[in-house]
Biotite code that builds the C-alpha atoms (Angstrom):
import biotite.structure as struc

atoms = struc.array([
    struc.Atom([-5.235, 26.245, 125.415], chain_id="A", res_id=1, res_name="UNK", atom_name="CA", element="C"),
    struc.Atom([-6.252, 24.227, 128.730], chain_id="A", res_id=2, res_name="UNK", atom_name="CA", element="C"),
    struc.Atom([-4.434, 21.531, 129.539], chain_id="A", res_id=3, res_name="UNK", atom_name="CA", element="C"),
    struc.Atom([-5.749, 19.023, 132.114], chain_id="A", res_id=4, res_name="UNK", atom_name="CA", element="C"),
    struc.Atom([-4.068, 18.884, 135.528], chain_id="A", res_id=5, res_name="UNK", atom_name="CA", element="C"),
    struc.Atom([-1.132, 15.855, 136.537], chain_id="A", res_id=6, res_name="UNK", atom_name="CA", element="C"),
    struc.Atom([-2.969, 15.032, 139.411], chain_id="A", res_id=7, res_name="UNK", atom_name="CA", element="C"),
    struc.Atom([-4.266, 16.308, 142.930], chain_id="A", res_id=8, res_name="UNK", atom_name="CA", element="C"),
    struc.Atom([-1.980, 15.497, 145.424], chain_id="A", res_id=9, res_name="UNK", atom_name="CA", element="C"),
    struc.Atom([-2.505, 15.432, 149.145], chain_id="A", res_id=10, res_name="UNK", atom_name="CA", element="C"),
    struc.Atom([-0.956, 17.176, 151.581], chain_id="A", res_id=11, res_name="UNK", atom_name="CA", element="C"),
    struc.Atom([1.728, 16.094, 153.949], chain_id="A", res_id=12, res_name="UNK", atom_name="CA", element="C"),
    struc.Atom([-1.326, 16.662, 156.693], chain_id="A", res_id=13, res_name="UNK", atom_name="CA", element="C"),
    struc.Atom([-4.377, 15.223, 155.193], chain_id="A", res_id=14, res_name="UNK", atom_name="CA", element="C"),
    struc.Atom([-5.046, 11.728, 155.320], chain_id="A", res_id=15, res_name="UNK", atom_name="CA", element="C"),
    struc.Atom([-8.082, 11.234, 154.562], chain_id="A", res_id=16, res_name="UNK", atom_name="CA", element="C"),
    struc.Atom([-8.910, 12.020, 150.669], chain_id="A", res_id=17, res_name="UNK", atom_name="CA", element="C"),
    struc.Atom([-13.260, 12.540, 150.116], chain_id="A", res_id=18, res_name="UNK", atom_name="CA", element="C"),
    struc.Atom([-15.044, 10.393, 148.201], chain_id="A", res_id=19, res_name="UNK", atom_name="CA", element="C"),
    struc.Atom([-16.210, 12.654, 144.900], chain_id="A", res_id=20, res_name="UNK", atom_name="CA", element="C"),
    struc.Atom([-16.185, 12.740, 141.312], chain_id="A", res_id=21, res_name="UNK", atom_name="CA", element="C"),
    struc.Atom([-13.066, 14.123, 139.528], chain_id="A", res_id=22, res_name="UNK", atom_name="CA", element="C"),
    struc.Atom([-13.146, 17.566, 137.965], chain_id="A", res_id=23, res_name="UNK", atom_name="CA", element="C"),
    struc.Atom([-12.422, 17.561, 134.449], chain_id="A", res_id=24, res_name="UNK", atom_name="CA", element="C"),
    struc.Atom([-9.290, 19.632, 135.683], chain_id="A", res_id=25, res_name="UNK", atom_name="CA", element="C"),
    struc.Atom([-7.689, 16.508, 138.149], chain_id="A", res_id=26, res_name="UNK", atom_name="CA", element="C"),
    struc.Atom([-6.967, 13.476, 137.118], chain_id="A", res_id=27, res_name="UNK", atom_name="CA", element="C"),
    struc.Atom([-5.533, 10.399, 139.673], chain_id="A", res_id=28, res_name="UNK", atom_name="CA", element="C"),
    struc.Atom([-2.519, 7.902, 139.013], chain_id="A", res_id=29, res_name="UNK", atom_name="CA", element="C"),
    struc.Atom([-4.239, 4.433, 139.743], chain_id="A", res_id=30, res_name="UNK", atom_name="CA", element="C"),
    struc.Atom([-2.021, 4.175, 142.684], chain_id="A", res_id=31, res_name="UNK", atom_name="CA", element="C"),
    struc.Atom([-4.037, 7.430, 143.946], chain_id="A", res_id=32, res_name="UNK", atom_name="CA", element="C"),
    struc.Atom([-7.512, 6.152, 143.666], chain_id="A", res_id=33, res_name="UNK", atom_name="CA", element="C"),
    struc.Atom([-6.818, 2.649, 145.061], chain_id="A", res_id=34, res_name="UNK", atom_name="CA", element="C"),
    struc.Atom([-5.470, 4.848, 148.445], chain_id="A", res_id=35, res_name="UNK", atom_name="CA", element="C"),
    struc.Atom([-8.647, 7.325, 147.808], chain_id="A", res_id=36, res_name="UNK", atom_name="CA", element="C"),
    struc.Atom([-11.034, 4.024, 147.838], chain_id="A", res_id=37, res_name="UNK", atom_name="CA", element="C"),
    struc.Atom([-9.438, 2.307, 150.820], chain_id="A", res_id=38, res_name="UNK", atom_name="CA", element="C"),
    struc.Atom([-9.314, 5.894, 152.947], chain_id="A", res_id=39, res_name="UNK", atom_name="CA", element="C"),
    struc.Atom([-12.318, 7.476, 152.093], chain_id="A", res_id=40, res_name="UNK", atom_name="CA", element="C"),
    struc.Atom([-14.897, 8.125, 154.392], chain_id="A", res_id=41, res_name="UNK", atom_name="CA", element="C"),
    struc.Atom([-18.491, 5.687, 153.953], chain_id="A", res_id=42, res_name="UNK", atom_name="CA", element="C"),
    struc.Atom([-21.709, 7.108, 153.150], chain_id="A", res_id=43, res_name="UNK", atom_name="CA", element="C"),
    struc.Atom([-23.291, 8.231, 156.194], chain_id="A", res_id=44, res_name="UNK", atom_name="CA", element="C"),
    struc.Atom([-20.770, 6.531, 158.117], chain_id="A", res_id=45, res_name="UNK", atom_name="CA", element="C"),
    struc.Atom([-19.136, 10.433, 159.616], chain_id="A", res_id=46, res_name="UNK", atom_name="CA", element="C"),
    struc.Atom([-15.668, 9.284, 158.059], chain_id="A", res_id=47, res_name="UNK", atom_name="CA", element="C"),
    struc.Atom([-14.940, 7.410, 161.448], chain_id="A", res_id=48, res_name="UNK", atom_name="CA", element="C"),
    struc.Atom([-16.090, 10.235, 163.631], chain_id="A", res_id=49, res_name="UNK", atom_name="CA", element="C"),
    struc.Atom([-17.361, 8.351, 167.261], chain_id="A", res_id=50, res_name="UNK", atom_name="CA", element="C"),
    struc.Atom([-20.945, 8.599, 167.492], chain_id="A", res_id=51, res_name="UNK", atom_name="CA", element="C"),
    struc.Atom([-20.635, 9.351, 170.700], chain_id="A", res_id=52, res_name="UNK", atom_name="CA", element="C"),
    struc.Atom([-18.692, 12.041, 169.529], chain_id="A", res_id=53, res_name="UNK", atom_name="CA", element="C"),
    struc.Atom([-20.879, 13.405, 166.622], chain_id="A", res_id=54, res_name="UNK", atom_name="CA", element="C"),
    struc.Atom([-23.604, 13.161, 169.054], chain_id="A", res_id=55, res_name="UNK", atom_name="CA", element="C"),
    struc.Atom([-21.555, 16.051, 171.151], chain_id="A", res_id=56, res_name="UNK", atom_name="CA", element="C"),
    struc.Atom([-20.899, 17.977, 168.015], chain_id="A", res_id=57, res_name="UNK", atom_name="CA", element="C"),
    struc.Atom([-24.734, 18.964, 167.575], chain_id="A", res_id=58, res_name="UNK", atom_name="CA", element="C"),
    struc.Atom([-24.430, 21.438, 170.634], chain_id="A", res_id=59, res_name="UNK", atom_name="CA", element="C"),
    struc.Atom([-21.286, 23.392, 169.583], chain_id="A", res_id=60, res_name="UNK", atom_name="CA", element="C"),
    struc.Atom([-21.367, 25.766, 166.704], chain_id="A", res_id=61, res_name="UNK", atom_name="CA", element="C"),
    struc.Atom([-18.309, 26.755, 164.305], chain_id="A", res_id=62, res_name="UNK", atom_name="CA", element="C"),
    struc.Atom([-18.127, 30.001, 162.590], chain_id="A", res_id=63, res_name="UNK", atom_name="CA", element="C"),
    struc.Atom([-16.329, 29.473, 159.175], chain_id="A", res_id=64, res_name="UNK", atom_name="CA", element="C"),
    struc.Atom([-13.264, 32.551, 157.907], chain_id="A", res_id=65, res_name="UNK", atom_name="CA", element="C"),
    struc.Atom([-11.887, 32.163, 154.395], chain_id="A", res_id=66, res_name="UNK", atom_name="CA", element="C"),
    struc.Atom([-9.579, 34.336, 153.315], chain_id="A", res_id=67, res_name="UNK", atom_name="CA", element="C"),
    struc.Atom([-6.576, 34.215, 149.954], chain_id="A", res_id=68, res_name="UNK", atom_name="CA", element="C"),
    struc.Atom([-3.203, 34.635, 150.982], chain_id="A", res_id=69, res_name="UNK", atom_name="CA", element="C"),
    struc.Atom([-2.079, 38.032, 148.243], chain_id="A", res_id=70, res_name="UNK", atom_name="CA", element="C"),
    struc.Atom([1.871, 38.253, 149.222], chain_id="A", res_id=71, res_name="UNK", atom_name="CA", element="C"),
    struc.Atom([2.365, 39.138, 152.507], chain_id="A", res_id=72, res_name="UNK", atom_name="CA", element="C"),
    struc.Atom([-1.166, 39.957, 153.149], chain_id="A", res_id=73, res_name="UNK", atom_name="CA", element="C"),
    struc.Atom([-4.166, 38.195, 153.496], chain_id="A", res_id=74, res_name="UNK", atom_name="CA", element="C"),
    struc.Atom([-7.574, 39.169, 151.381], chain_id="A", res_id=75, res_name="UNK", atom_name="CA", element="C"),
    struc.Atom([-10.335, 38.371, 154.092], chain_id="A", res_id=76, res_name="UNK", atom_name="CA", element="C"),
    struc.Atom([-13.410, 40.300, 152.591], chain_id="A", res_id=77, res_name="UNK", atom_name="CA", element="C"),
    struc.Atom([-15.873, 37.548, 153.030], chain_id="A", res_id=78, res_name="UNK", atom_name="CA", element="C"),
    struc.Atom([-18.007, 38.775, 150.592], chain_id="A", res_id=79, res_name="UNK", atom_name="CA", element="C"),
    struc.Atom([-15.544, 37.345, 148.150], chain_id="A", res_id=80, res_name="UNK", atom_name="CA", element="C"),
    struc.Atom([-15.853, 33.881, 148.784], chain_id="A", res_id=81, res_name="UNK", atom_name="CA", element="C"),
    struc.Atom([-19.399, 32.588, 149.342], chain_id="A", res_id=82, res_name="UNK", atom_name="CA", element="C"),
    struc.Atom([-18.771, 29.544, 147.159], chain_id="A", res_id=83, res_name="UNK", atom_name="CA", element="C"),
    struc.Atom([-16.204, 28.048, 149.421], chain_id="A", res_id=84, res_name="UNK", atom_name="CA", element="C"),
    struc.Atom([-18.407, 28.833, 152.579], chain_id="A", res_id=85, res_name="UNK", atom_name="CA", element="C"),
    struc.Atom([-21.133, 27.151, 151.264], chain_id="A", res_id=86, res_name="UNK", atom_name="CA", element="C"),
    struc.Atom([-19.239, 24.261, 150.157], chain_id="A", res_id=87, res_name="UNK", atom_name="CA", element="C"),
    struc.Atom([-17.347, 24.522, 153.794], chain_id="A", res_id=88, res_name="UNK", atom_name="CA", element="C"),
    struc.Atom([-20.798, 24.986, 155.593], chain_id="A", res_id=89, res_name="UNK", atom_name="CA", element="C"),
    struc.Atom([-22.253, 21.850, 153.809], chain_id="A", res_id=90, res_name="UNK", atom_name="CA", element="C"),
    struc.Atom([-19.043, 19.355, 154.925], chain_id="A", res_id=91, res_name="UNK", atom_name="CA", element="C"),
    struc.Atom([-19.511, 20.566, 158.907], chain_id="A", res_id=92, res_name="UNK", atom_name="CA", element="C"),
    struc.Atom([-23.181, 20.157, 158.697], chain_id="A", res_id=93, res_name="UNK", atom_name="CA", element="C"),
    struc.Atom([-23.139, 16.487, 157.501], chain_id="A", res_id=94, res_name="UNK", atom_name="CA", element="C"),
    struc.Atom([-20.463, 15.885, 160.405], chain_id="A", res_id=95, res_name="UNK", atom_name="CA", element="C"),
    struc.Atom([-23.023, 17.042, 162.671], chain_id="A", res_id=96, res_name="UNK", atom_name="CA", element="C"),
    struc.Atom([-21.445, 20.723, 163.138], chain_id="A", res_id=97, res_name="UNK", atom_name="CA", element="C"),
    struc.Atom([-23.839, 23.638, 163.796], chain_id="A", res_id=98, res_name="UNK", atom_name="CA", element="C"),
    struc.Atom([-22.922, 26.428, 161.482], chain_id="A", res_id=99, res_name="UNK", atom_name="CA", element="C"),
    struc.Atom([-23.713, 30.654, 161.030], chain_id="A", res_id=100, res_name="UNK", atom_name="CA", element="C"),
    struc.Atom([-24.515, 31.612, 157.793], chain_id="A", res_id=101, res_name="UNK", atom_name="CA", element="C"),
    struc.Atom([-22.108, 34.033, 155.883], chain_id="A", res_id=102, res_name="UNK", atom_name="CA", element="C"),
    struc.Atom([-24.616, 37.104, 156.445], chain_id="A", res_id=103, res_name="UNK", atom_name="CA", element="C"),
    struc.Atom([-24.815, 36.212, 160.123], chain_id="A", res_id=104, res_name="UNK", atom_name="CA", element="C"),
    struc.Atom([-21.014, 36.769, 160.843], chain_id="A", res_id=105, res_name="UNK", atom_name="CA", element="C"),
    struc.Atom([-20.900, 39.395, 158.989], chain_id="A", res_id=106, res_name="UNK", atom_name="CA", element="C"),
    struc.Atom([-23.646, 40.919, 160.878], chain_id="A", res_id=107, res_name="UNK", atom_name="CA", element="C"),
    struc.Atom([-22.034, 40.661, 164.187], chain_id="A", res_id=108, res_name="UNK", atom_name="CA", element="C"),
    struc.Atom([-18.322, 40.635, 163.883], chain_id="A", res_id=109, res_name="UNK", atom_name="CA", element="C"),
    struc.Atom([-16.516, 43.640, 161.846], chain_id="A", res_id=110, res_name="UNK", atom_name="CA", element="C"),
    struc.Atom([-14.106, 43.740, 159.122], chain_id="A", res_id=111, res_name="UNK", atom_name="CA", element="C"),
    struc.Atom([-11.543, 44.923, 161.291], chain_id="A", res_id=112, res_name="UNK", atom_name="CA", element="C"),
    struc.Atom([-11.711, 42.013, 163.482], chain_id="A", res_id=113, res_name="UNK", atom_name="CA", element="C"),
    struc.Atom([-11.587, 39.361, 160.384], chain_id="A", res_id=114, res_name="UNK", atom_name="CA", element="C"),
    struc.Atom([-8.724, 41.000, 159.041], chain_id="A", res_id=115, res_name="UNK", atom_name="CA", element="C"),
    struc.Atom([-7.148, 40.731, 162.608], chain_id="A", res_id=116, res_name="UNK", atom_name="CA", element="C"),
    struc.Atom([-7.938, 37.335, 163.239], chain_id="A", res_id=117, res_name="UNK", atom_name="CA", element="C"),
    struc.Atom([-6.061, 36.408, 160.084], chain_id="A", res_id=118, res_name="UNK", atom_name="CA", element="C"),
    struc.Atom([-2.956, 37.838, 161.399], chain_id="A", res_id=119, res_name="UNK", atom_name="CA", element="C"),
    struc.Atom([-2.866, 36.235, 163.998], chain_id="A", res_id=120, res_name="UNK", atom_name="CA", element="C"),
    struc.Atom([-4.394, 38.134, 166.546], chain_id="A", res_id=121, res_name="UNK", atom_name="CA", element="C"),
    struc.Atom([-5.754, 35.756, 168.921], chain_id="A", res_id=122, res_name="UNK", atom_name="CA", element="C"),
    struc.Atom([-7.477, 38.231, 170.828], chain_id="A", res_id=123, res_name="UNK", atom_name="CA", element="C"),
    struc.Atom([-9.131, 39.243, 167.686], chain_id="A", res_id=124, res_name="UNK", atom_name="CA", element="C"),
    struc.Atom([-10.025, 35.212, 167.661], chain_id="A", res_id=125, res_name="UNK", atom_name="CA", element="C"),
    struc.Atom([-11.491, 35.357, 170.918], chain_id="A", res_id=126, res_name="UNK", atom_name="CA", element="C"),
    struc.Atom([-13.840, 38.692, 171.045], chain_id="A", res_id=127, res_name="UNK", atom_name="CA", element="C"),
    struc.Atom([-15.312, 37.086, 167.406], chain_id="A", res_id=128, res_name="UNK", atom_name="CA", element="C"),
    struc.Atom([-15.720, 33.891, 168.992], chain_id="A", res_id=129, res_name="UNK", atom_name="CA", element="C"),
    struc.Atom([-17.820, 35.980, 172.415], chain_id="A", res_id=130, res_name="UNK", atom_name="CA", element="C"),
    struc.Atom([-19.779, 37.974, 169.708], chain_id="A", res_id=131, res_name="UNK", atom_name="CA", element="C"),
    struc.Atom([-21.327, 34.968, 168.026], chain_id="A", res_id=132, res_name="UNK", atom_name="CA", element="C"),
    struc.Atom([-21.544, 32.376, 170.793], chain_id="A", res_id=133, res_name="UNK", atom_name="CA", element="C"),
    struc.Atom([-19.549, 30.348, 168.755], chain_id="A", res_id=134, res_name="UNK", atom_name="CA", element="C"),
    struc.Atom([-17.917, 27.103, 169.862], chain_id="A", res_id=135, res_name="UNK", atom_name="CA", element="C"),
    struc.Atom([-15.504, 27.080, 167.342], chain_id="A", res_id=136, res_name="UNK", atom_name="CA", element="C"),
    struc.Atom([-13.677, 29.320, 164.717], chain_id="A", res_id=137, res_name="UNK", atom_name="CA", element="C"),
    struc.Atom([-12.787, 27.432, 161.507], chain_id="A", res_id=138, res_name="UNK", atom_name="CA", element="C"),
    struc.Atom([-10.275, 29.744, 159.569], chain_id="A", res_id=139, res_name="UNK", atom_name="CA", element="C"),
    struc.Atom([-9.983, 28.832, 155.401], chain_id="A", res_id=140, res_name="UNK", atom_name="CA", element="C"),
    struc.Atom([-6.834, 30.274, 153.887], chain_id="A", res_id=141, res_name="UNK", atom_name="CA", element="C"),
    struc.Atom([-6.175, 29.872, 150.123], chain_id="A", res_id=142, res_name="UNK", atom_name="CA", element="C"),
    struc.Atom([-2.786, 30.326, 149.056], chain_id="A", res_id=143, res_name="UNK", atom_name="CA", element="C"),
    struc.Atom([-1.158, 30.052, 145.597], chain_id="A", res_id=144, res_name="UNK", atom_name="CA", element="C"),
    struc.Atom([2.084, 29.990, 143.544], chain_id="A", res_id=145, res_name="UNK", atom_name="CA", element="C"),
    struc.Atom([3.117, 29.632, 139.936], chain_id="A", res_id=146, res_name="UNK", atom_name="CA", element="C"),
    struc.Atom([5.987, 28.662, 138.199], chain_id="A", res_id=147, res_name="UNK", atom_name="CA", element="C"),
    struc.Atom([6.688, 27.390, 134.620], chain_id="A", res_id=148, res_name="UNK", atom_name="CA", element="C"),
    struc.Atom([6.096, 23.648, 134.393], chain_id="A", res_id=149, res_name="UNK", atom_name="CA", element="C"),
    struc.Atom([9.724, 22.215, 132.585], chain_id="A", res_id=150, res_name="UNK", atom_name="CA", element="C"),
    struc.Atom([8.740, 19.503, 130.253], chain_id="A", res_id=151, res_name="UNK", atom_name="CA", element="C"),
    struc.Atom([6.049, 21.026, 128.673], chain_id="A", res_id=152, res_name="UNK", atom_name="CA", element="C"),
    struc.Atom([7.234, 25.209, 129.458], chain_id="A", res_id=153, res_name="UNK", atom_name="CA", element="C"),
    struc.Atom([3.629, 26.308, 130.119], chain_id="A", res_id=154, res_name="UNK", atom_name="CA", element="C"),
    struc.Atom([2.486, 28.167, 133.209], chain_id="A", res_id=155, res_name="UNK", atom_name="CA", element="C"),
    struc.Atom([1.415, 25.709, 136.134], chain_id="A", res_id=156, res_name="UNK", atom_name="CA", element="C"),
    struc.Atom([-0.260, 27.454, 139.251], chain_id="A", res_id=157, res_name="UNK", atom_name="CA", element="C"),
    struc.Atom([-0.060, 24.962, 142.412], chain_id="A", res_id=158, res_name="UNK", atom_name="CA", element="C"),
    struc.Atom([-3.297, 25.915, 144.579], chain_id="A", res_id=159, res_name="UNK", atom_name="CA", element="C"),
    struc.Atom([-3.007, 24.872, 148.416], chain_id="A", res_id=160, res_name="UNK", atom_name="CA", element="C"),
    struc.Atom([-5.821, 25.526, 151.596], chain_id="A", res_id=161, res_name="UNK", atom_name="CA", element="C"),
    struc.Atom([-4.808, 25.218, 155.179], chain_id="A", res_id=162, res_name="UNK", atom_name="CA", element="C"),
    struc.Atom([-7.875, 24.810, 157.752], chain_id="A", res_id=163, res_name="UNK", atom_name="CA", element="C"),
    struc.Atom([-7.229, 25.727, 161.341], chain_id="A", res_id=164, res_name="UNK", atom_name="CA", element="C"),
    struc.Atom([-9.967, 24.964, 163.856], chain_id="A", res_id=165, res_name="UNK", atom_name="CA", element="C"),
    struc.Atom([-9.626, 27.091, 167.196], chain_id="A", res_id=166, res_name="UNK", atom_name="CA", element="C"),
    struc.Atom([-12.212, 26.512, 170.292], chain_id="A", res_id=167, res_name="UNK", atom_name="CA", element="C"),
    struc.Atom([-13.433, 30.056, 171.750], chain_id="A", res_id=168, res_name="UNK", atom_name="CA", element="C"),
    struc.Atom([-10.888, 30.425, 174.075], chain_id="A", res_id=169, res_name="UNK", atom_name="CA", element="C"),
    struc.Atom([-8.122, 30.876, 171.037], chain_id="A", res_id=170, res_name="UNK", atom_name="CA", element="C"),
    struc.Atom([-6.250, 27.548, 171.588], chain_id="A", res_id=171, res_name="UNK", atom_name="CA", element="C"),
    struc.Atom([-6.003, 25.668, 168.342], chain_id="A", res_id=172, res_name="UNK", atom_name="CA", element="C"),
    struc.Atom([-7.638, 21.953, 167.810], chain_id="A", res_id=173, res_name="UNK", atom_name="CA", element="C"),
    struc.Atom([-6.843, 20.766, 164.299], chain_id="A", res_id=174, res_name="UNK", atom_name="CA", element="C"),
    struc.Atom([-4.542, 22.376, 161.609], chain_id="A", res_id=175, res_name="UNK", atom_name="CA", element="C"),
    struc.Atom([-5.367, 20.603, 158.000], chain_id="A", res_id=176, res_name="UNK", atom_name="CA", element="C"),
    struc.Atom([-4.608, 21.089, 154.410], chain_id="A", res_id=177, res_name="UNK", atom_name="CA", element="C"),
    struc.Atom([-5.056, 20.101, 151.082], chain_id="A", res_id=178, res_name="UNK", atom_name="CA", element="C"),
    struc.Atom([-3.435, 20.902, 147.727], chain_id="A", res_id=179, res_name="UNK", atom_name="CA", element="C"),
    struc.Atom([-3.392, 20.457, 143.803], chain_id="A", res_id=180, res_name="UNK", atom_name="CA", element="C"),
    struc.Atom([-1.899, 21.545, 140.589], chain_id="A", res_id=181, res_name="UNK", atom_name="CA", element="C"),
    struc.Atom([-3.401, 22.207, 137.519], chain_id="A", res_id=182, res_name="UNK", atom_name="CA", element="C"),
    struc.Atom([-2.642, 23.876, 134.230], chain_id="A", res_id=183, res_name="UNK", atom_name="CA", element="C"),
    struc.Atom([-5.436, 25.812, 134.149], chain_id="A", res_id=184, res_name="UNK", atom_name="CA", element="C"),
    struc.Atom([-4.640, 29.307, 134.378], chain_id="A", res_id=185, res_name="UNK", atom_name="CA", element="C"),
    struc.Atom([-5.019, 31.878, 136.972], chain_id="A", res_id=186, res_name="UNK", atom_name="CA", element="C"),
    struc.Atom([-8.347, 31.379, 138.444], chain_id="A", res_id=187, res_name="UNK", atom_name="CA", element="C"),
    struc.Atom([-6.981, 30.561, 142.009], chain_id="A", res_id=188, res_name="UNK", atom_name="CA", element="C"),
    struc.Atom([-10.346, 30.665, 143.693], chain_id="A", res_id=189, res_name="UNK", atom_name="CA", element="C"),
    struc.Atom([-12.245, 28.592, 140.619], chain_id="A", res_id=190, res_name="UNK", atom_name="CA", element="C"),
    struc.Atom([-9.355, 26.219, 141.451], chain_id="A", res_id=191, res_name="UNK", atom_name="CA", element="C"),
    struc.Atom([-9.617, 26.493, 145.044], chain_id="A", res_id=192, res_name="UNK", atom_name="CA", element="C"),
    struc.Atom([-13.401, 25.823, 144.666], chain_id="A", res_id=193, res_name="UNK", atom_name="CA", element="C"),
    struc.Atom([-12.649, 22.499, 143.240], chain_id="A", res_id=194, res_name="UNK", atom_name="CA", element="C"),
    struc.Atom([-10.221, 21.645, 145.595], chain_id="A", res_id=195, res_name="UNK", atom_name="CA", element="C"),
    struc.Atom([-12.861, 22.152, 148.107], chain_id="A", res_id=196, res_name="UNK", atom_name="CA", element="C"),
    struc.Atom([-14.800, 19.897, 146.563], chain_id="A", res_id=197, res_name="UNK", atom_name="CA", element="C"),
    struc.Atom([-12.248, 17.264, 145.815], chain_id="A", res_id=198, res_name="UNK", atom_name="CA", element="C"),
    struc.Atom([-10.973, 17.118, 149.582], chain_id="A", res_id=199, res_name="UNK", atom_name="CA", element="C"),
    struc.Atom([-13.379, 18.680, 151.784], chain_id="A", res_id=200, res_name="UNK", atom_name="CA", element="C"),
    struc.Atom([-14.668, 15.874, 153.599], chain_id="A", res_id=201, res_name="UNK", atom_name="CA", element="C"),
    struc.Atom([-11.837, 14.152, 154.015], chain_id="A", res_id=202, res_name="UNK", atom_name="CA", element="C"),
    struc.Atom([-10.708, 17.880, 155.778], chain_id="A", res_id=203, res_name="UNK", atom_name="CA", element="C"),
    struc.Atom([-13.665, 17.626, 157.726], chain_id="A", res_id=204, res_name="UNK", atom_name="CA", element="C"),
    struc.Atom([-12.987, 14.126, 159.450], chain_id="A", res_id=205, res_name="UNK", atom_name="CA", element="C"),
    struc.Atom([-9.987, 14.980, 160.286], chain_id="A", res_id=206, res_name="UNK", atom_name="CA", element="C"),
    struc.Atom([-11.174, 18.140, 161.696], chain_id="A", res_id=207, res_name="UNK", atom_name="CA", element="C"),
    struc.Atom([-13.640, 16.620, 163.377], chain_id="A", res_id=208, res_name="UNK", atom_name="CA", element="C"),
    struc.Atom([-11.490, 13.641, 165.051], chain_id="A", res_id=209, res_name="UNK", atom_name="CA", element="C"),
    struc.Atom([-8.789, 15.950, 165.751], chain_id="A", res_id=210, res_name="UNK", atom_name="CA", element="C"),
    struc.Atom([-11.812, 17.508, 168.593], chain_id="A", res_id=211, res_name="UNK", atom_name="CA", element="C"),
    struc.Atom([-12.829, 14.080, 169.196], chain_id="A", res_id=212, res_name="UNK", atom_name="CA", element="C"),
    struc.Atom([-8.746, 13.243, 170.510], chain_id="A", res_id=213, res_name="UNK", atom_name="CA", element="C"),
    struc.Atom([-8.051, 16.365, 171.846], chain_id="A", res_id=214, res_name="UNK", atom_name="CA", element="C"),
    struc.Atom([-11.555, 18.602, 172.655], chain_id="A", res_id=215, res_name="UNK", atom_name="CA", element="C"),
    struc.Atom([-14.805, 16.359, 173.304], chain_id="A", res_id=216, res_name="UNK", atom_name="CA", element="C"),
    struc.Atom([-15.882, 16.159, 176.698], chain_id="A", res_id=217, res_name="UNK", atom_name="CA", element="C"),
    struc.Atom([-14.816, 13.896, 179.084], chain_id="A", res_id=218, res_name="UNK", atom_name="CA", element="C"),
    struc.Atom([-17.142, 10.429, 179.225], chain_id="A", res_id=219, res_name="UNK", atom_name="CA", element="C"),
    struc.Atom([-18.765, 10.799, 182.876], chain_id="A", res_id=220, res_name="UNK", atom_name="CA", element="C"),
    struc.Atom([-17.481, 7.287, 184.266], chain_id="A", res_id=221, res_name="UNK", atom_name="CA", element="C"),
    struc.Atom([-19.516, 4.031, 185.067], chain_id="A", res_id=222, res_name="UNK", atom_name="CA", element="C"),
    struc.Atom([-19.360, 2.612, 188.345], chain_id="A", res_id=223, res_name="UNK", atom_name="CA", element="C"),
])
């Protein structure tokens, strides 16, 4: 039997929550939606993003990781998980990110060095980041967790993503994530698919404003 989810909550670091239709999974209080309205970024507007800024953003490219969190492990065959790329790929692109495609990273950088980046390694961050010319190294991790909901003593699985965006020289720029519960079962990634799509562009802006604050070059100054 499916049961329809509570509600998709935002995490304690994402403010911003994207402007889509709900899944037949989610459902919002009204409280929710009037905050999702008033935050959400406008069409075509970049979510806030400077121009100035977005204009910078068009020569830097970001390579994009995803990988599940499995215990203390982390799955990071990327073969796995060409549905959240793509829906990843699509959110940079419309912030004015240049982007690799999933069969051009895994062209150039080697399992060993995925899986190595994802623990961590930030040498392992670095060599992938020299390989592909990349700018910027956006790392996806899905994590999940179950428990039995108490009122109504049926399984609940609570799906989260945290998005870290490092520049090429390993130092980190933006640390995001987003979260929801639903009642649908087991399929984490289906579920972490959606949340993609709930939340992703509101991810993005922040990603992207996070590099405007802290990463965007300097404005030459006017005498």
């Amino acid at each position: 039997m499916h049961f329809p989810a509570r509600r998709l909550i935002a995490s304690l670091f994402l403010v911003v929550v994207a402007p889509a239709a709900v899944a037949s999974s989610f459902s919002f209080s009204e409280e929710e939606e009037k905050q999702k309205a008033a935050s959400a970024p406008r069409k075509g507007g970049g979510g806030g993003v400077p121009a100035a800024c977005r204009e910078s953003l068009k020569d830097r490219k970001v390579m994009v990781v995803v990988g599940q969190r499995r215990g203390n492990s982390t799955d990071a065959q990327q073969s796995s998980y060409g549905s959240h790329f793509s829906a990843i790929n699509k959110r940079l692109k419309k912030f004015g990110f240049n982007t690799y495609t999933q069969e051009e990273i895994t062209a150039q950088i080697a399992q060993a060095e995925i899986d190595a980046y994802f623990r961590n390694d930030p040498d392992a961050a670095i060599n992938a980041s020299k390989k592909m010319g990349a700018d910027f190294i956006l790392r996806g991790v899905i994590s999940s967790r179950s428990a039995i909901n108490p009122v109504l003593r049926i399984p609940e699985v609570y799906v989260s993503m945290g998005f870290t965006l490092t520049a090429a020289d390993g130092k980190t720029i933006s640390d995001v994530g987003a979260s929801a519960e639903s009642y649908s079962g087991t399929d984490t990634l289906g579920m972490a698919l959606t949340l993609i799509n709930e939340q992703a562009d509101g991810v993005v802006a922040r990603l992207a404003n996070d590099y405007c604050r802290h990463a965007a070059p300097a404005k030459p100054k006017t005498r």
